[in-house]
C-alpha positions as CSV (number, residue, x, y, z in Angstrom):
1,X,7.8,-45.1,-10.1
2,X,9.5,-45.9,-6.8
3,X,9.0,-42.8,-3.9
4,X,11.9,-41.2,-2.2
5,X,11.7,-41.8,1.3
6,X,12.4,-38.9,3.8
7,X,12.9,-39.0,7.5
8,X,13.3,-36.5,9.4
9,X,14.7,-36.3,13.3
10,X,12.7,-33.2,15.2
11,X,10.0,-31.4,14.3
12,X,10.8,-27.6,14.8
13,X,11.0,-24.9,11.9
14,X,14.0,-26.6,10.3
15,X,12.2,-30.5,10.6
16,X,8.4,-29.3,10.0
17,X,9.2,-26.6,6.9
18,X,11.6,-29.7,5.7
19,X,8.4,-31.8,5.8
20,X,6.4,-29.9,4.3
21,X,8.7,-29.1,1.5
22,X,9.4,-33.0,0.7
23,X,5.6,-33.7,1.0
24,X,4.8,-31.1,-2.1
25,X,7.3,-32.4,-4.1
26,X,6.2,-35.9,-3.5
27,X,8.2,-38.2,-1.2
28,X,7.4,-40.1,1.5
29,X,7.9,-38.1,4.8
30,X,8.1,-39.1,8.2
31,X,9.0,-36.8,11.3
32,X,10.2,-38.5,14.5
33,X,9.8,-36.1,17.4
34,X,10.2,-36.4,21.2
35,X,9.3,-32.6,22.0
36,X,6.4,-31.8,20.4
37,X,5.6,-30.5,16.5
38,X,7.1,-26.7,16.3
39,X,10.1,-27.9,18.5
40,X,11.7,-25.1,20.9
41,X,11.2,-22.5,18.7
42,X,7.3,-22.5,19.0
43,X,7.1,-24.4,22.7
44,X,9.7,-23.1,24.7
45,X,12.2,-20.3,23.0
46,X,10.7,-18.2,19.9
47,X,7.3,-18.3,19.7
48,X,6.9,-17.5,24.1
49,X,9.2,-15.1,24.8
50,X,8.1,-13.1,21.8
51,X,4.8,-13.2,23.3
52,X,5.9,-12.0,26.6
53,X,7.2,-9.1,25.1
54,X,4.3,-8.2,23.4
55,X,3.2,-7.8,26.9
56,X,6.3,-5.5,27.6
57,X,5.7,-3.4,24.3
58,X,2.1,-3.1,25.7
59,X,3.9,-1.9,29.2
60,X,6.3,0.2,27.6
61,X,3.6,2.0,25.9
62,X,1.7,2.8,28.7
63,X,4.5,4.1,30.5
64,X,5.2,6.6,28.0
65,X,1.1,7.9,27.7
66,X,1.6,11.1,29.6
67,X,4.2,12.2,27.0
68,X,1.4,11.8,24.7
69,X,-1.5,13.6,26.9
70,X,-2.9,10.1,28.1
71,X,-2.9,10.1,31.8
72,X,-2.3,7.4,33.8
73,X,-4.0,7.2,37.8
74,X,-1.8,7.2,40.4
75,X,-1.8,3.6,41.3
76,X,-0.4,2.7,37.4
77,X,-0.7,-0.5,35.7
78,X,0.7,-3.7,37.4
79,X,1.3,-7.2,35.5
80,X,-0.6,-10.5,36.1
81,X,2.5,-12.7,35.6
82,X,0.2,-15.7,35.9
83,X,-2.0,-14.6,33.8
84,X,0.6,-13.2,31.2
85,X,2.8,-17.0,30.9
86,X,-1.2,-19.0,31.0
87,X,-1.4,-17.1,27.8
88,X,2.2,-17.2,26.3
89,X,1.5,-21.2,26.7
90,X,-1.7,-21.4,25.6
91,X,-0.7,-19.6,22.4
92,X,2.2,-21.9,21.9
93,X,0.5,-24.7,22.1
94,X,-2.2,-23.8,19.7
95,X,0.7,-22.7,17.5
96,X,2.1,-26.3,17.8
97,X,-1.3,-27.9,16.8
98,X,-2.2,-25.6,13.7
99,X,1.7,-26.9,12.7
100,X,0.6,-30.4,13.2
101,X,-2.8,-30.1,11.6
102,X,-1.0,-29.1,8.6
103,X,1.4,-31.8,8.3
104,X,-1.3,-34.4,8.5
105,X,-3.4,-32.8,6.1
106,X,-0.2,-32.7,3.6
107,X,0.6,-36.6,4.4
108,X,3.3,-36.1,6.6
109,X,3.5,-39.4,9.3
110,X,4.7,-38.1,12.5
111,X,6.3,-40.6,15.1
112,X,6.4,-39.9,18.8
113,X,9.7,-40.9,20.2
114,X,13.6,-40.1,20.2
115,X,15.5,-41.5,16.9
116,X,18.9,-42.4,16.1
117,X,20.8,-43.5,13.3
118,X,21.9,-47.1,12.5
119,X,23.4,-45.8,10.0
120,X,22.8,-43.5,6.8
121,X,20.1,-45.1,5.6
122,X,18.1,-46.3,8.6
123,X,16.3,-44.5,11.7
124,X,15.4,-46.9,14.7
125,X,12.5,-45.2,17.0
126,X,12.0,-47.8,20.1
127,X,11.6,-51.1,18.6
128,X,10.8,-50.1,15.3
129,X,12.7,-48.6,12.2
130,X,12.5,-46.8,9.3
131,X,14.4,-46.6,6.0
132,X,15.7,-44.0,4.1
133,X,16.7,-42.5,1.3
134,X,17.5,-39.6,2.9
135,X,17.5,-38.4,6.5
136,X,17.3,-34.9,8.0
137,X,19.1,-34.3,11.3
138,X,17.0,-31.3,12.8
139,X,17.4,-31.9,16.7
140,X,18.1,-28.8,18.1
141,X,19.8,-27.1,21.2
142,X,19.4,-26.3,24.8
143,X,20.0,-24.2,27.2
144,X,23.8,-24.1,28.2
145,X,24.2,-24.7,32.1
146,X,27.6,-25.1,34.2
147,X,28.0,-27.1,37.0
148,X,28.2,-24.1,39.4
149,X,25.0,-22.9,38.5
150,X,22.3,-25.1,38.1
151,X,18.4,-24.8,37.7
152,X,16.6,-25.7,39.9
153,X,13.3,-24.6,37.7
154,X,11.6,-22.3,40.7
155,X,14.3,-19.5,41.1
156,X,17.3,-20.3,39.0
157,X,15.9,-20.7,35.3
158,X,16.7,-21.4,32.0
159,X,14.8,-19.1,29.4
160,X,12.7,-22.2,29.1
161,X,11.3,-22.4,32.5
162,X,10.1,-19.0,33.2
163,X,6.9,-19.1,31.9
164,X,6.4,-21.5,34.8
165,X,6.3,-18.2,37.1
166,X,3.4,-17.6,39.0
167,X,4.9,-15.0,41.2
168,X,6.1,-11.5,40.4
169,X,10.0,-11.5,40.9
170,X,11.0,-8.7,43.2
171,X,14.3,-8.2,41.7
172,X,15.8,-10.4,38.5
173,X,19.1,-10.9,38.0
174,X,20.2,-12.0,33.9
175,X,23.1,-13.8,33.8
176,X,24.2,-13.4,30.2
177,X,23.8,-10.5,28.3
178,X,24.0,-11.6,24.5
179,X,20.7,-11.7,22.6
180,X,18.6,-14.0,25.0
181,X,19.6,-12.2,28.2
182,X,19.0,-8.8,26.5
183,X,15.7,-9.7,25.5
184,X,14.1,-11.1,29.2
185,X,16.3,-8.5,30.9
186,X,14.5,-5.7,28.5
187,X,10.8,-7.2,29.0
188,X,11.0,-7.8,32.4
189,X,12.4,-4.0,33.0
190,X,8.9,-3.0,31.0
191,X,7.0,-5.1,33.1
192,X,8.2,-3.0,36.3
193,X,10.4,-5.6,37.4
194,X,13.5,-4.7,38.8
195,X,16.4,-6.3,36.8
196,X,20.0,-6.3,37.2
197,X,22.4,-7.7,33.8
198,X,25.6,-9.7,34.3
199,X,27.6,-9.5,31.3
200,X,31.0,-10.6,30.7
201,X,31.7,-8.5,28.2
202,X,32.6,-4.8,28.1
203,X,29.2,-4.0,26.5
204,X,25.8,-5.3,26.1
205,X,25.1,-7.2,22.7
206,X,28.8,-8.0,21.9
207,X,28.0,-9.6,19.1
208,X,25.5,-6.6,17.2
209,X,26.4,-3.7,15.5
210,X,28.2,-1.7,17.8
211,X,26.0,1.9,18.3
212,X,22.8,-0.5,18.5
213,X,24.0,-1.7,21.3
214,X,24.9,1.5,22.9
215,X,21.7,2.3,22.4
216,X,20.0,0.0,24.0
217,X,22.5,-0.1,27.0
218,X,22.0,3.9,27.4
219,X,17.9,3.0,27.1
220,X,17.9,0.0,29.4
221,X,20.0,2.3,32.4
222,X,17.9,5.2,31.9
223,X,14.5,3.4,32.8
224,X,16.3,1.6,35.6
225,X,18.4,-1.3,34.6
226,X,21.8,-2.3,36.2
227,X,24.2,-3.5,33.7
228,X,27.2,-5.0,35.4
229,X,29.6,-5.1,32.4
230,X,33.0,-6.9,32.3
231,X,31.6,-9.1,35.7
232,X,32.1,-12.9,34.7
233,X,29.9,-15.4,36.7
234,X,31.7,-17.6,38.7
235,X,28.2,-19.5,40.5
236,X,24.5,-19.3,41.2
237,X,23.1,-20.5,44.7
238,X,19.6,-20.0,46.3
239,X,19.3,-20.1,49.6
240,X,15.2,-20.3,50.6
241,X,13.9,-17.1,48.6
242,X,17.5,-15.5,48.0
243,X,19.2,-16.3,45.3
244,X,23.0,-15.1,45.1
245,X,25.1,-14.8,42.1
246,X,28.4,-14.6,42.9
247,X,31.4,-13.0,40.2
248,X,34.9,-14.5,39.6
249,X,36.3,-10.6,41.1
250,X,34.4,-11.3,44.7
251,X,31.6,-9.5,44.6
252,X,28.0,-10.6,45.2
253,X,24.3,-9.6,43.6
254,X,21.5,-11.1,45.4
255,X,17.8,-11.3,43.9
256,X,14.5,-13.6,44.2
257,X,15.3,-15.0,40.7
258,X,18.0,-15.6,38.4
259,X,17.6,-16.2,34.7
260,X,20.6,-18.2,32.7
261,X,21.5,-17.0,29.3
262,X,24.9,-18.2,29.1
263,X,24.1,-20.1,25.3
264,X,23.2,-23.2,23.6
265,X,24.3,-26.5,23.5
266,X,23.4,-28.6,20.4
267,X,20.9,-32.1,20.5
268,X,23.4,-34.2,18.8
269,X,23.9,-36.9,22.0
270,X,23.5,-40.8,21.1
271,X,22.0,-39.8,17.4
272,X,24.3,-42.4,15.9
273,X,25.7,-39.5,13.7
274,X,29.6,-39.9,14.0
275,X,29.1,-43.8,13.6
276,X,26.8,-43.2,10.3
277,X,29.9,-40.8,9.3
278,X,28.5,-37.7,10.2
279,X,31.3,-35.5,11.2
280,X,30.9,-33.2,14.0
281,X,32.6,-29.6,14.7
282,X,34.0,-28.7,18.4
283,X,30.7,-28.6,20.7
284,X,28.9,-30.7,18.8
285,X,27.5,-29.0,16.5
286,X,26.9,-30.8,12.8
287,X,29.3,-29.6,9.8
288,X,27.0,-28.8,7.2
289,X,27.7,-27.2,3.5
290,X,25.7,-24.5,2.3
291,X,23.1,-27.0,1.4
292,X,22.8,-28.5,4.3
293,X,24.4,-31.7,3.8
294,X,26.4,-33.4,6.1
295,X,29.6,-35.8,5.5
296,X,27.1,-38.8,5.2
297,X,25.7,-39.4,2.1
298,X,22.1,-39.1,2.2
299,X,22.4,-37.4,5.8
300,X,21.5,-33.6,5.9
301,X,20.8,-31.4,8.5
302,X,19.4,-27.9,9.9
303,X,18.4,-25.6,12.4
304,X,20.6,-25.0,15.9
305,X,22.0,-28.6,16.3
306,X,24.3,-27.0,13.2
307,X,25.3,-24.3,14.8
308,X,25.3,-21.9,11.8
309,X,23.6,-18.8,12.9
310,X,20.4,-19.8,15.7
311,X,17.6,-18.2,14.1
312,X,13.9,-19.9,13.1
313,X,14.1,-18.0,9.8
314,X,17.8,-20.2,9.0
315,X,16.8,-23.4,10.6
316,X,13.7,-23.6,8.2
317,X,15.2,-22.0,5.2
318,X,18.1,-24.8,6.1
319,X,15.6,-27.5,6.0
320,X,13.8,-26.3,2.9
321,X,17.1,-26.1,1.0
322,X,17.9,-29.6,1.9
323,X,14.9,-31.1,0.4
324,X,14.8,-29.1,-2.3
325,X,18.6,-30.3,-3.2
326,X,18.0,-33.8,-2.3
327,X,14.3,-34.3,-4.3
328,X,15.8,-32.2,-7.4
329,X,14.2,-29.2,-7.5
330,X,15.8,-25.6,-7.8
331,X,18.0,-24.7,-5.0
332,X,20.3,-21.6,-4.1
333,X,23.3,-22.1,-1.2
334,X,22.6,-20.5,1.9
335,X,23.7,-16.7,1.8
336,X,24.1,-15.3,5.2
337,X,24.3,-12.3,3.9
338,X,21.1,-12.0,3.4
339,X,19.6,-13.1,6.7
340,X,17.6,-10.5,8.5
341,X,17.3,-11.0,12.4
342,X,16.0,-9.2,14.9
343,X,16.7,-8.4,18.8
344,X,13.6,-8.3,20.4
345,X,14.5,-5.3,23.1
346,X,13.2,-2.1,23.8
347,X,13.8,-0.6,21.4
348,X,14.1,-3.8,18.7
349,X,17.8,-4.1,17.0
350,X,17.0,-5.0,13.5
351,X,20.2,-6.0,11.0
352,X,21.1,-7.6,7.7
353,X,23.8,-7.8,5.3
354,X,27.1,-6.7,5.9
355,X,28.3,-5.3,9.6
356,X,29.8,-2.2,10.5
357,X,32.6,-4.3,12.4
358,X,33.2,-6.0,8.7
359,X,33.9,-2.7,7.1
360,X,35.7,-1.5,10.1
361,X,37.7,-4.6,9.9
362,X,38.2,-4.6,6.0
363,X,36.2,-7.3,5.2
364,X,34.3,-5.0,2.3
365,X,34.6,-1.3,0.9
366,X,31.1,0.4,1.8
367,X,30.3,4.0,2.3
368,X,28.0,4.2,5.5
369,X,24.9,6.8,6.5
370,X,23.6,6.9,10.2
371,X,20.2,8.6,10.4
372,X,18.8,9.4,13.4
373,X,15.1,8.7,14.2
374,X,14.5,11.8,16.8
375,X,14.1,13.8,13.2
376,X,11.5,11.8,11.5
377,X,7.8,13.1,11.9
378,X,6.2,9.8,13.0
379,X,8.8,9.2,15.5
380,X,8.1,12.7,17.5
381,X,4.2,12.2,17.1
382,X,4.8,8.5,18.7
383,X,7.4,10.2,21.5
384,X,10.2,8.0,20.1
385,X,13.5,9.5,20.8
386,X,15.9,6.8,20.4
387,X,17.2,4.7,17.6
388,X,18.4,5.0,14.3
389,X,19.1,3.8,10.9
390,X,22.0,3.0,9.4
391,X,22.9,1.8,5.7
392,X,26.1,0.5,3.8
393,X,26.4,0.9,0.2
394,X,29.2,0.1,-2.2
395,X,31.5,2.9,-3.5
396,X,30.5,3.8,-7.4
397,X,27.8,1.3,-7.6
398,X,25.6,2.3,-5.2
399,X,24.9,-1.2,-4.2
400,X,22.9,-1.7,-0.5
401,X,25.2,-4.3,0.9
402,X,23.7,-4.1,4.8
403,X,21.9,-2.4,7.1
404,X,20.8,-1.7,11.3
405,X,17.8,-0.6,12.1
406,X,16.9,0.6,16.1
407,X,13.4,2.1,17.2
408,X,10.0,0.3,17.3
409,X,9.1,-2.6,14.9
410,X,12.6,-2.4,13.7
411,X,11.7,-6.4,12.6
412,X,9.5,-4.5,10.3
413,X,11.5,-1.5,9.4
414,X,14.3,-4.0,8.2
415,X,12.2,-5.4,5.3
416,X,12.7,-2.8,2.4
417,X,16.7,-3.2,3.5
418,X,16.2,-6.6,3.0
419,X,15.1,-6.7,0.0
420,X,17.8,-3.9,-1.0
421,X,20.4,-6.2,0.1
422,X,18.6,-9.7,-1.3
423,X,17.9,-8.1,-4.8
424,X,21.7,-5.7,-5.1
425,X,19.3,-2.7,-5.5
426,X,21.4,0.3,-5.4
427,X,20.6,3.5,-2.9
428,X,18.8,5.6,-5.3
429,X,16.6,2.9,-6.3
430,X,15.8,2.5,-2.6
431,X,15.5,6.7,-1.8
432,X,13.1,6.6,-5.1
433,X,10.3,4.3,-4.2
434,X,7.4,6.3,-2.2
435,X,7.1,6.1,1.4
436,X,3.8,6.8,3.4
437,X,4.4,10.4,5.2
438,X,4.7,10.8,8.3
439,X,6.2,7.0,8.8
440,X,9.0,5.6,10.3
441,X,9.7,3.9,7.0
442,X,10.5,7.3,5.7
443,X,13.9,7.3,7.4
444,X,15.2,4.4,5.2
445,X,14.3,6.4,2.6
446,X,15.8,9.5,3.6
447,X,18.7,7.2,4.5
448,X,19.6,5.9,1.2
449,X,18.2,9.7,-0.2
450,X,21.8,10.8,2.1
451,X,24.1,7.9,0.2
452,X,23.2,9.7,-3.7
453,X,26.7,10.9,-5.2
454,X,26.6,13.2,-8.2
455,X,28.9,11.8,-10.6
């Protein structure tokens, strides 16, 4: 019996989980990657920055021990930036070779180099090329950049290149203030840095559920941010150790460094993919159905290099999905729906399911419930003050069709929703399964306790 062959360009969470998925069922795999294994999401994006604000959490903790009758001296705590990034990297890399161990120990060749298509049916690395039955296009994005502001990698970065710092900046400007800028602007505040956010938009976040965001705007300028909303950048310069961002209105903000978060741009360059019949949507990104297949027969593809919503958790599930459907095995479509992300701030924005702004908007009929967390036991022993939780459930049935969750570990806190929305589990059956007391998770609880209507 013959073996299908899979190749598969990249090797982040939508190429490696892709992998490892067509090696269990029994094809042929072989990832081509230029990068490394784990791709951005474990070298340079995901995987670091969530383990430099672990550092923050720890920071942010410290700074609130008094409240709690832990006394800090009077010189405080200070940060060891070096230190700090020597450990975000290390941990990423060792994160990278535990992935690589484990495709090698499934049977998964992996080629060093940058692919293309010559065609759907054929990869060409260098001088040699591979066949295929079918090929996964999991390349990618980076960093967005404009030709008036430009890294130069020491004081104007990317959010790859700061975990090159060495030096503590004395005051960081964010340029960007969707969920990347949010999140270094938020961990660099914790790690007493002063930080100053550029946003375009009227609000921080303009893309999350509306109160979350106020939240963590009100937060952010209460421990000393300087959100600059509705201020467009029109360039970045540096001059020596000054670097000046300048706004399309006049004005000027000056700082030591300057982070860009101004978005994404997808890996899709000289692939070969519109001459193999791939189409491509405006930007680059690669039009994929719900199961990840392209226009190409035999050509599939995942992760940010499709643009369909730039989280680790889709790009793999993407990739999984498309090896499942190719190699025969059971398969359900993509639901975003049912995607759960996270905004790793202080305090975390957790969310899934339907959106407030959809229900505003008219997109579904759902009842709503906004708890607040300064009520719940845990939350005053902790001295957490801020954040909430909010749940939508459909009129008559009861159905949980979406939730936001704001406080600590709100990536946690989400879960139970999750699985409310994933499994159409109506409110009471969420308000009736036991919750530890005092917990945080007792709010969702409570919550969905607050949605019950007597018939």
């Amino acid at each position: 019996m013959s073996t299908d062959r899979v190749v598969i360009l990249g090797g982040g969470p939508g190429g490696y989980e892709a992998a490892l998925v067509a090696a269990q069922l029994g094809a042929e795999v072989t990832v081509v990657d230029s990068d490394g294994i784990g791709g951005s999401a474990v070298l340079t994006d995901c995987v670091p920055s969530k383990t430099l604000i672990a550092t923050a959490e720890l920071m942010s903790d410290v700074h609130g021990a008094n409240e709690l009758g832990v006394m800090i001296g009077d010189d405080g705590v200070r940060v060891d930036l070096a230190r700090v990034n020597a450990r975000v990297l290390k941990l990423a890399a060792d994160q990278s070779a535990d992935i690589t161990r484990r495709l090698d120990k499934e049977g998964v060749r992996v080629v060093q180099g940058r692919g293309h298509l010559d065609g759907p049916g054929r990869v060409v690395v260098g001088e040699e090329s591979y066949d295929a039955d079918a090929i996964l296009v999991a390349t990618g994005a980076a960093p967005r950049t404009l030709p008036s502001a430009q890294p130069d990698g020491e004081r104007i970065l990317t959010w790859e290149q700061v975990y090159d710092l060495h030096e503590v900046p004395t005051e960081l400007i964010v340029v960007g203030s969707g969920v990347t800028g949010a999140e270094f602007a938020s961990a660099y505040l914790a790690l007493g840095i002063p930080v100053t956010l550029v946003s375009s938009r009227d609000r921080v976040l303009p893309g999350e559920d509306a109160d979350a965001a106020a939240v963590l705007e009100e937060v952010s300028t209460r421990r000393g941010m300087k959100v600059l909303s509705k201020s467009r950048m029109e360039s970045v310069t540096r001059s020596g150790d000054v670097v000046t961002v300048t706004l399309t209105d006049g004005r000027t903000v000056e700082g030591s460094h300057c982070i860009l978060a101004l978005g994404s741009v997808p890996n899709t360059a000289d692939l070969g993919l519109e001459e193999a019949g791939v189409v491509l949507k405006d930007g680059g990104f690669v039009n994929v159905d719900r199961v990840s297949r392209t226009s190409a027969r035999g050509v599939y593809a995942a992760g940010d290099c499709t643009g369909v919503l730039m989280l680790a958790s889709v790009a793999a599930m993407q990739g999984r999905i498309a090896m499942w459907h190719f190699l025969g095995d059971a398969v359900h479509p993509l639901d975003l729906k049912k995607v759960s992300s996270n905004v790793f701030t202080a305090p975390e924005i957790a969310t899934v399911g339907w959106s407030q702004q959809a229900i505003d908007d008219g997109g579904i009929v759902a009842e709503a419930v906004t708890l607040p967390l300064s009520g719940n036991a845990r939350a005053k022993m902790q001295g957490v003050h801020d954040g909430f939780v909010k749940l939508f459930c459909r009129p008559g049935t009861g159905i949980v069709v979406g939730g936001v969750v704001v406080g600590p570990r709100a990536s946690e806190l989400i879960h139970p929703v999750s699985i409310a929305v994933a499994e159409s589990l109506t409110a009471d059956q969420l308000a009736q399964a036991f919750t530890v007391y005092p917990s945080m998770s007792g709010s969702i609880a409570e919550a969905a306790r607050r949605l019950h209507r007597v018939d």
